[in-house]
C-alpha positions as CSV (number, residue, x, y, z in Angstrom):
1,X,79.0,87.4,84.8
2,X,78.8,87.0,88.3
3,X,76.3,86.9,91.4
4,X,76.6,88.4,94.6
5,X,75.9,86.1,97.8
6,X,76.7,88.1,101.1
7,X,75.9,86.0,104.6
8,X,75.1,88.3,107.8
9,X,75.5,86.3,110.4
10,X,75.3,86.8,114.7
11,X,79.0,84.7,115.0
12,X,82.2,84.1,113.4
13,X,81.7,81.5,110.5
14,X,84.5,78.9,112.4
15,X,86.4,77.2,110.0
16,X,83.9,73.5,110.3
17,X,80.9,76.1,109.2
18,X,83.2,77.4,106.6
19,X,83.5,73.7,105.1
20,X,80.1,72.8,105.7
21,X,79.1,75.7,103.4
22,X,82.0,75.0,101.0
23,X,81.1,71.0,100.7
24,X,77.3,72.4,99.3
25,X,78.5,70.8,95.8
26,X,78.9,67.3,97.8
27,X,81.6,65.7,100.0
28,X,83.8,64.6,97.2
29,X,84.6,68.0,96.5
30,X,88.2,69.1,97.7
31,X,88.5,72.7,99.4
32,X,91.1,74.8,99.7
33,X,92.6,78.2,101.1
34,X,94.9,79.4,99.2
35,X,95.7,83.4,98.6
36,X,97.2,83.0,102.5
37,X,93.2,82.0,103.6
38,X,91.9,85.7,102.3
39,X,89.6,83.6,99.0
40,X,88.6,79.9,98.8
41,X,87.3,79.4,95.7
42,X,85.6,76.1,93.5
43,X,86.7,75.5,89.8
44,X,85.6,73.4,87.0
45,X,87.5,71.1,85.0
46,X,88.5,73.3,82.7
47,X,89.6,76.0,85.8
48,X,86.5,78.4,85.1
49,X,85.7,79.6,88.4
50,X,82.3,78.6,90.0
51,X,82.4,80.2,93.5
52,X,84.6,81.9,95.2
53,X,84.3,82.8,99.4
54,X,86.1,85.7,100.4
55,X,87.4,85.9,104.3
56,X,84.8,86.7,106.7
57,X,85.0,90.5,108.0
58,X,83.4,91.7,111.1
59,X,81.0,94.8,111.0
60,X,81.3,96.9,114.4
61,X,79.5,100.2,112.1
62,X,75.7,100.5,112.2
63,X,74.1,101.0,109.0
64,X,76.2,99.5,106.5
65,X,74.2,96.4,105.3
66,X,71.0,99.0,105.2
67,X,73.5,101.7,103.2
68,X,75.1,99.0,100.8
69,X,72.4,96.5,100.2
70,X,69.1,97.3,101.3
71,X,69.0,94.4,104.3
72,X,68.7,93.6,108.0
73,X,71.6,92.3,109.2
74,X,72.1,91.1,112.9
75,X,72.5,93.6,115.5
76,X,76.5,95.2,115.3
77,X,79.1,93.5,115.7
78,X,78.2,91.0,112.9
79,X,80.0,89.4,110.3
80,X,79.7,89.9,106.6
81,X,80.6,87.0,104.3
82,X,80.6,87.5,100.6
83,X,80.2,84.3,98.0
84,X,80.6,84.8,94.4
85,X,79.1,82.9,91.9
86,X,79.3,82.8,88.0
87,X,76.6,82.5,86.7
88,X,77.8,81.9,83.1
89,X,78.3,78.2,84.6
90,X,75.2,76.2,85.5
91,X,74.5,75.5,89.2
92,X,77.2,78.0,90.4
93,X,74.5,80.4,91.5
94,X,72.7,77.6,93.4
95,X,75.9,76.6,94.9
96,X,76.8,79.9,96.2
97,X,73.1,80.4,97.4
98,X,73.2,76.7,99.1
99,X,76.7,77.9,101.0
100,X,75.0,81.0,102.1
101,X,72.3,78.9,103.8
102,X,74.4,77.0,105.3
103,X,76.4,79.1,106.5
104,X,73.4,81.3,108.1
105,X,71.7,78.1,109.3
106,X,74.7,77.5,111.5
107,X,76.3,80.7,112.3
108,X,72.4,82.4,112.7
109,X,71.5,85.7,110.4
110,X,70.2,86.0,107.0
111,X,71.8,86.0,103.8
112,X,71.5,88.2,100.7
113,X,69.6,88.6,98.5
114,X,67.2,86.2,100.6
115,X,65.4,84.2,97.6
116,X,69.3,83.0,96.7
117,X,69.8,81.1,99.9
118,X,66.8,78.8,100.7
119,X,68.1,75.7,100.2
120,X,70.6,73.4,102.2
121,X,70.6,70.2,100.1
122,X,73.6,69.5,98.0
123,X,74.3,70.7,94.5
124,X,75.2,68.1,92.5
125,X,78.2,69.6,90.1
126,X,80.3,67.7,88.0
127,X,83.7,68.4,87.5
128,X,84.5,71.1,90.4
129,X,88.1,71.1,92.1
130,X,90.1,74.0,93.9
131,X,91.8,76.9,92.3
132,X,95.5,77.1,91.3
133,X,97.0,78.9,94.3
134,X,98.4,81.2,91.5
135,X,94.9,82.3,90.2
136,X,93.1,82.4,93.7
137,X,94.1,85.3,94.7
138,X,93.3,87.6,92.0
139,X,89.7,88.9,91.3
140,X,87.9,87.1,89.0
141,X,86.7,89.6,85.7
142,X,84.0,88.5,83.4
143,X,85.5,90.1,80.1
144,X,89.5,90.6,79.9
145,X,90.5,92.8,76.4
146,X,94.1,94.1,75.6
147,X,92.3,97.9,76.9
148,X,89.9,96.7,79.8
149,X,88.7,94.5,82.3
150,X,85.4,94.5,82.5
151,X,83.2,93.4,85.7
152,X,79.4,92.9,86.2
153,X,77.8,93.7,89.4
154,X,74.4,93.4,90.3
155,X,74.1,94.9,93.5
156,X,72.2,97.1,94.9
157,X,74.6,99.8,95.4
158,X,78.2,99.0,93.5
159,X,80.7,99.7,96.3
160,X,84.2,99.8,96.7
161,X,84.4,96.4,98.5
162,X,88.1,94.6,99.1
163,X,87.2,92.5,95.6
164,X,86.6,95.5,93.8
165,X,89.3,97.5,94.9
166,X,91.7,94.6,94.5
167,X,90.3,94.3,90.4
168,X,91.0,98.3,90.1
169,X,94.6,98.0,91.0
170,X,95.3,94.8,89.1
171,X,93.8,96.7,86.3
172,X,96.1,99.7,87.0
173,X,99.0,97.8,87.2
174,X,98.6,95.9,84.0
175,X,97.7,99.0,82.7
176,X,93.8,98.6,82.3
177,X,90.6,100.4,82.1
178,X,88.2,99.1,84.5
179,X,84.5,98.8,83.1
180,X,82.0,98.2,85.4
181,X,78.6,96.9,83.9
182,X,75.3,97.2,86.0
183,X,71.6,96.5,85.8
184,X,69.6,99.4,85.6
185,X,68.4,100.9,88.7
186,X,72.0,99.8,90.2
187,X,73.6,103.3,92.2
188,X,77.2,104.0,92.5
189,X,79.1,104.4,95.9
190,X,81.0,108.1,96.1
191,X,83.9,106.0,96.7
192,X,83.7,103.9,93.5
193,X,82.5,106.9,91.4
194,X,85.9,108.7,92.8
195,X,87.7,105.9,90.8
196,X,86.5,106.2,87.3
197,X,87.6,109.5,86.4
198,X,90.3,108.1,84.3
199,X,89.7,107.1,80.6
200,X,88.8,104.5,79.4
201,X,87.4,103.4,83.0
202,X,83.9,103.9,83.2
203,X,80.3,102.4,84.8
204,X,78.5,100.9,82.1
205,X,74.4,100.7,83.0
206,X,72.3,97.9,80.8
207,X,69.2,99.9,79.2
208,X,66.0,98.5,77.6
209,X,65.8,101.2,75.3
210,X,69.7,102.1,74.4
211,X,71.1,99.1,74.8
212,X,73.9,100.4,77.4
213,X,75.3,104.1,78.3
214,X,77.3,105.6,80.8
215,X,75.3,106.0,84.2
216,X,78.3,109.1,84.7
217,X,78.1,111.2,81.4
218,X,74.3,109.6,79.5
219,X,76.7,108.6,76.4
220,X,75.1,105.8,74.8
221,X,77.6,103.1,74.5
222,X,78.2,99.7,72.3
223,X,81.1,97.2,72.5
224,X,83.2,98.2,70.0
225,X,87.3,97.5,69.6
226,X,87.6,95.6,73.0
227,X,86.0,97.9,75.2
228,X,82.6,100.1,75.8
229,X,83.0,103.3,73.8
230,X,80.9,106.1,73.3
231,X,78.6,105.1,70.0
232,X,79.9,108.1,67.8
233,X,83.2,107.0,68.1
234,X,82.7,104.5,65.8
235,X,79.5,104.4,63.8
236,X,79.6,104.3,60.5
237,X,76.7,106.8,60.1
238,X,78.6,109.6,62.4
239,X,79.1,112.7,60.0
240,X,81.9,115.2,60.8
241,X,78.8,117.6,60.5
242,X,77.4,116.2,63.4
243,X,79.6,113.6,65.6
244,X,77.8,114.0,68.7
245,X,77.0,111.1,70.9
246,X,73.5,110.7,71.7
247,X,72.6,110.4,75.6
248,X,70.3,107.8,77.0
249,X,66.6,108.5,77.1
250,X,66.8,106.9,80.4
251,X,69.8,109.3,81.5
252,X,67.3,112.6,81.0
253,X,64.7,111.1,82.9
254,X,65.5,113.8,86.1
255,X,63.3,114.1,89.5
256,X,62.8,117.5,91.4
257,X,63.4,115.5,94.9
258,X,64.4,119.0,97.2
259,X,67.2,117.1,98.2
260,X,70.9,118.6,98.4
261,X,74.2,117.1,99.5
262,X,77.1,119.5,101.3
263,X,80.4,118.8,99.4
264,X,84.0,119.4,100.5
265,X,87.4,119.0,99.4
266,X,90.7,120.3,101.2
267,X,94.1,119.0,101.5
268,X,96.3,119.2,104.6
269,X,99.9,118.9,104.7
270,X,101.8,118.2,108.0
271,X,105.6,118.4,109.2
272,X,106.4,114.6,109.3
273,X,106.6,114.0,113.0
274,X,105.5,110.8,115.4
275,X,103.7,112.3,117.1
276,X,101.4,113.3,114.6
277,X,97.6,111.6,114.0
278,X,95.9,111.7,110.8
279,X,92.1,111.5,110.3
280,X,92.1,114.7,113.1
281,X,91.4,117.2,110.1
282,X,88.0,114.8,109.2
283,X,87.3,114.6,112.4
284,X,87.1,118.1,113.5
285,X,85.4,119.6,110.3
286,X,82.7,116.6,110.7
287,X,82.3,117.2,114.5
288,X,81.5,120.9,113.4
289,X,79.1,120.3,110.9
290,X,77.1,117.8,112.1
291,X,77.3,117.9,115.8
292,X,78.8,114.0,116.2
293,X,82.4,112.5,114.7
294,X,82.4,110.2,112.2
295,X,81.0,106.4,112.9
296,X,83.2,104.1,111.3
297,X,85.9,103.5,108.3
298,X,87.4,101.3,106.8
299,X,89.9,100.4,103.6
300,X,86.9,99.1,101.6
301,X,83.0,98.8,102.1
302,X,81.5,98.1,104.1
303,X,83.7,100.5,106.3
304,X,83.3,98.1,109.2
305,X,85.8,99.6,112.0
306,X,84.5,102.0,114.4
307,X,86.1,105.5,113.9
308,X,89.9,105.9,115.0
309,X,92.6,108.2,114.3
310,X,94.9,106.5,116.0
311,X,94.3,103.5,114.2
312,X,94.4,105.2,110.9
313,X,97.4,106.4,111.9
314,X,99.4,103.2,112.4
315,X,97.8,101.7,109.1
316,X,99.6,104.6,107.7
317,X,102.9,104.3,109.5
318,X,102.7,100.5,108.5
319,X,102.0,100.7,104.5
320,X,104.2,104.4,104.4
321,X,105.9,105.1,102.0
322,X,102.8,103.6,100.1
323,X,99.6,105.9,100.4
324,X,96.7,104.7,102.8
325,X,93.3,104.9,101.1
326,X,90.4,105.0,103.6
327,X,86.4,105.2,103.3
328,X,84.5,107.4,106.0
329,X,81.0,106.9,107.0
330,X,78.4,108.6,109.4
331,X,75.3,107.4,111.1
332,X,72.5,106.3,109.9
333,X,70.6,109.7,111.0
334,X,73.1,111.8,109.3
335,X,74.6,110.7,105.6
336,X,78.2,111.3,105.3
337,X,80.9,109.8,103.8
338,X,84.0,110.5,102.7
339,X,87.5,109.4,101.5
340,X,90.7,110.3,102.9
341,X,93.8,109.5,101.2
342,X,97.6,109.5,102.7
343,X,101.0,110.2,101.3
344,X,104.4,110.7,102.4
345,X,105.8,113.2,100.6
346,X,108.9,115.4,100.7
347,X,106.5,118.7,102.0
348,X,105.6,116.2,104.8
349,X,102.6,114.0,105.2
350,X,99.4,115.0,102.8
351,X,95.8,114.3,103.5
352,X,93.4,114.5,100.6
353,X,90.1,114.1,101.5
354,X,86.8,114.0,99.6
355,X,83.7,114.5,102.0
356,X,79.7,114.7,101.1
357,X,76.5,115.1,103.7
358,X,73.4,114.5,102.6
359,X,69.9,116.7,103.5
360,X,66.5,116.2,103.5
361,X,63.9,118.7,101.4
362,X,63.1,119.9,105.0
363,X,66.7,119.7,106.5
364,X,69.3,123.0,106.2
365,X,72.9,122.1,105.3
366,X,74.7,124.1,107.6
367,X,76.3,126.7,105.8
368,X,76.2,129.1,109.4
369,X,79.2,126.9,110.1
370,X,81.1,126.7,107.3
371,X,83.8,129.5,108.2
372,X,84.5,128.1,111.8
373,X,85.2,124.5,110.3
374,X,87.8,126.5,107.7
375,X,89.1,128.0,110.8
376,X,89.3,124.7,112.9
377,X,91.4,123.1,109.6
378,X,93.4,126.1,109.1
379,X,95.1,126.7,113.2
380,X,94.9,123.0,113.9
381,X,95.7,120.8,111.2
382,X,97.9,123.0,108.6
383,X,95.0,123.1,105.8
384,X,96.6,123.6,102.7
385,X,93.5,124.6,100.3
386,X,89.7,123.6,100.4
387,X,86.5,123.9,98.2
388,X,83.1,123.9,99.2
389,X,79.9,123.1,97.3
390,X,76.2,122.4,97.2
391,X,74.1,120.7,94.2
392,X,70.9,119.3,93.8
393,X,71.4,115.3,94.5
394,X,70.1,112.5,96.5
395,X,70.1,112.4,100.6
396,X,71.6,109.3,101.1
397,X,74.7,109.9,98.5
398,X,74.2,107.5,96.2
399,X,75.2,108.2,92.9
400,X,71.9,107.5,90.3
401,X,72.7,106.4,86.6
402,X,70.8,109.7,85.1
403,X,71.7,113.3,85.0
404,X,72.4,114.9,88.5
405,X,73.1,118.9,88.3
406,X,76.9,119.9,88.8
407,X,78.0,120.9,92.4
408,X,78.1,124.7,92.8
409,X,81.2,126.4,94.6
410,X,79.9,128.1,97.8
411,X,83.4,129.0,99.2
412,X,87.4,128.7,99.0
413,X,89.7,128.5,101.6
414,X,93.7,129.9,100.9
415,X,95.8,128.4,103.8
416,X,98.1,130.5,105.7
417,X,101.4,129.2,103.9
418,X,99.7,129.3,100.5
419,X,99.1,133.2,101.3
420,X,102.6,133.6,102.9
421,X,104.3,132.6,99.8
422,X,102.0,135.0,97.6
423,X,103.6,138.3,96.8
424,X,102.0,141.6,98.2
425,X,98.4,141.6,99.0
426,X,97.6,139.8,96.0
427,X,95.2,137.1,98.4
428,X,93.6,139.7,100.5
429,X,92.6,142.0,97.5
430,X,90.5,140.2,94.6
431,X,88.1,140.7,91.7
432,X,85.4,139.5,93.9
433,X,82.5,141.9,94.8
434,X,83.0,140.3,98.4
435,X,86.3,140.2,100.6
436,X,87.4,137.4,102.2
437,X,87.1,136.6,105.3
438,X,90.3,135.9,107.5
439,X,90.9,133.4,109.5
440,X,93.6,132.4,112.1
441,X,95.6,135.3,113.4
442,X,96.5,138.3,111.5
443,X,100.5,138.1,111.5
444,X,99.8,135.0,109.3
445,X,96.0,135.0,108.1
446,X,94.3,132.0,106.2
447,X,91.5,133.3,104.0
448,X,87.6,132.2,103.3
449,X,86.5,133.8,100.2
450,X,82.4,133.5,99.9
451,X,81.1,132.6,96.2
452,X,77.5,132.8,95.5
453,X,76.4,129.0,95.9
454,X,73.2,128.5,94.2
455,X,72.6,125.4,93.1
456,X,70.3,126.4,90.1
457,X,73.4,129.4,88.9
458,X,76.3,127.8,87.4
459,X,77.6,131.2,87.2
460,X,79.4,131.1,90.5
461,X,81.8,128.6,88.1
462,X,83.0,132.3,87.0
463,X,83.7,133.7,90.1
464,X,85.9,130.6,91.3
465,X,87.9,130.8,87.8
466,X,88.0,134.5,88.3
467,X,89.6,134.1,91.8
468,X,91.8,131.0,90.8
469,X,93.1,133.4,88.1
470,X,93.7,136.1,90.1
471,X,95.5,133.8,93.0
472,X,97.6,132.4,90.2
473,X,98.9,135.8,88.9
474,X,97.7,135.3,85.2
């Protein structure tokens, strides 16, 4: 298991505050920087990991340590230091806490969570040297099976942070599950939720009553053949009359709040060209729906760059023909965030993006501007196809481990090639009691087909099966 230290401080951590914070178990301890400088980390005689430091990263985005751990950083720009402890090894915990303290003691800030780092005396360890260069650099799990890797975070919010993201594609590429284990009352970032749609990935939440279940589905869960399974899987009880796995007490437990978050999903594809700029497609859909572009991104959380296109664009160009993953935030006023995704394909260059705003039981999404956004995407940035919905869920977008109603389709948008390639008028004429609407100009029309949207009428789930049905020919 391991514990989260994160330092906010006003400047840079120089490299001499670095090692002040790094000698907290005592000057006879050697430090290192292996992993090209990116981790430092502290081991024990028998090469457990006690700490380890990841590289400082400056935060020019307001909002982020508020969003992602409930604190009061410095005023932006600040920088955010994170210091992991296991605290499966005595004193580790201290010793992260101890080089949080000093690290905020001489670089000025705070440090989270603030009872962690109140002491700047030295921990006396026994036993600690530097990493192998060959294991620094890879994320540290706290449960490694022939099917998973399994991590424990107790945060706040469990976001997709460089660590993390680094620990899902090590998994991937060794052919992994990740399970991520939290204590209850721990909320999911969109962007991490986003990555645990394949099996047997999944975010395992600790439960007084059931022991642990999955803060996705409710399915009550026990460690079973190497990894956290569903408890019908395996119990010895389960009948074939009744296999059903049971769903956490805790799961049910679901709040009437008013609240409501604006979800949409659309894919662009553009004519490979150097002149071209991705992130415009984000942009101008965010611009028309809330008034302001986006704040900030970033290729992890915190997203701590302010908000560029153009230098999305070269991150692109540089890592093509790899895709580019980015996360998308708004301002604090206004809850947004989404993910945009870059490939290089043969079509051209593909944009995938995932975006959710959040509203207030006395704010409106605004649905009035729904079709001009379409039309924006559809004669400016070659949109491809895009789904909008609206469902009951939380303002600020975090994603709570109990039940949370499905999203409801409010509208789909066909783009103009997609209709060009259709025979006859099979995309103008549908089953639907309303036509679409078209968009663009009429010698090559884009079209917006309205579904009902009501959040408390899953029946609109007909409709958009209905029209994918009927836009599919079968």
């Amino acid at each position: 298991m391991t514990k989260d230290v994160i330092a906010l401080t006003q400047r840079m951590p120089d490299p001499w505050s670095m090692l002040a914070g790094l000698l907290s178990g005592g000057p006879d301890k050697l430090v290192d920087a292996p992993g090209e400088g990116a981790v430092m980390r502290l081991c024990d005689d028998a090469g457990r990991p006690l700490v380890s430091v990841e590289a400082p990263l400056l935060v020019q985005v307001a909002g982020e340590a508020e969003r992602l751990l409930g604190a009061s950083p410095p005023p932006v720009p600040y920088w955010w230091t994170e210091a992991r402890a296991t605290t499966g090894v005595e004193d580790a915990e201290r010793l992260a806490g101890t080089f949080a303290a000093r690290l905020t003691s001489l670089a000025g800030g705070s440090a989270w969570p603030p009872e962690t780092a109140r002491s700047l005396a030295v921990v006396k360890t026994d036993g600690v040297s530097v990493a192998p260069a060959s294991d620094a650099g890879q994320p540290t799990v706290d449960v490694l099976t022939d099917k998973v890797a399994v991590v424990i975070q107790d945060r706040p919010v469990v976001a997709m942070t460089a660590w993390l993201s680094e620990a899902f594609r090590t998994a991937a590429n060794a052919e992994l599950g990740l399970q991520i284990v939290s204590p209850a009352g721990t909320t999911l970032s969109p962007a991490v939720r986003d990555n645990l749609s394949n099996w047997p990935s999944r975010w395992v939440v600790q439960d007084e009553r059931d022991g642990y279940y999955d803060g996705l589905s409710g399915a009550v869960l026990r460690w079973q053949h190497g990894l956290f399974a569903p408890v019908a899987v395996a119990v010895a009880d389960a009948t074939t009359d009744d296999p059903r796995t049971p769903v956490a007490a805790s799961y049910q437990q679901v709040e009437e709040t008013g609240e409501r978050q604006l979800a949409v999903t659309f894919r662009t594809v553009h004519p490979a060209d150097d002149r071209l700029v991705v992130g415009g497609a984000l942009e101008s859909i965010w611009h028309e729906l809330t008034g302001e572009p986006p704040a900030g991104w970033g290729t992890a959380e915190p997203a701590n760059l302010p908000w560029s296109p153009r230098q999305i664009t070269d991150l692109a160009y540089e890592r093509a023909p790899d895709p580019t993953w980015a996360v998308v935030v708004g301002s604090p006023g206004r809850p947004g965030l989404a993910t945009l995704r870059v490939n290089r394909t043969q079509s051209g260059v593909e944009e995938h993006v995932t975006l959710a705003f959040g509203y207030g039981v006395d704010e409106e999404p605004p649905l009035d501007r729904l079709i001009r956004a379409a039309e924006l995407l559809v004669t400016r940035h070659h949109l491809q196809s895009m789904l909008v919905q609206v469902r009951k869920a939380r303002r600020d977008l975090a994603v709570p481990p109990r039940f949370e109603g499905p999203g409801v389709p409010l509208a789909f948008v066909l783009g103009a090639e997609e209709v060009r390639q259709m025979p006859g008028d099979r995309a103008r004429h549908t089953p639907l009691s309303q036509p679409p609407v078209l968009l663009g100009p009429k010698a090559r029309p884009a079209f917006y087909y309205p579904l009902p949207g009501d959040p408390s009428d899953l029946s609109g789930w007909q409709d958009f099966e209905l029209l994918m049905r009927h836009l599919k020919g079968t």
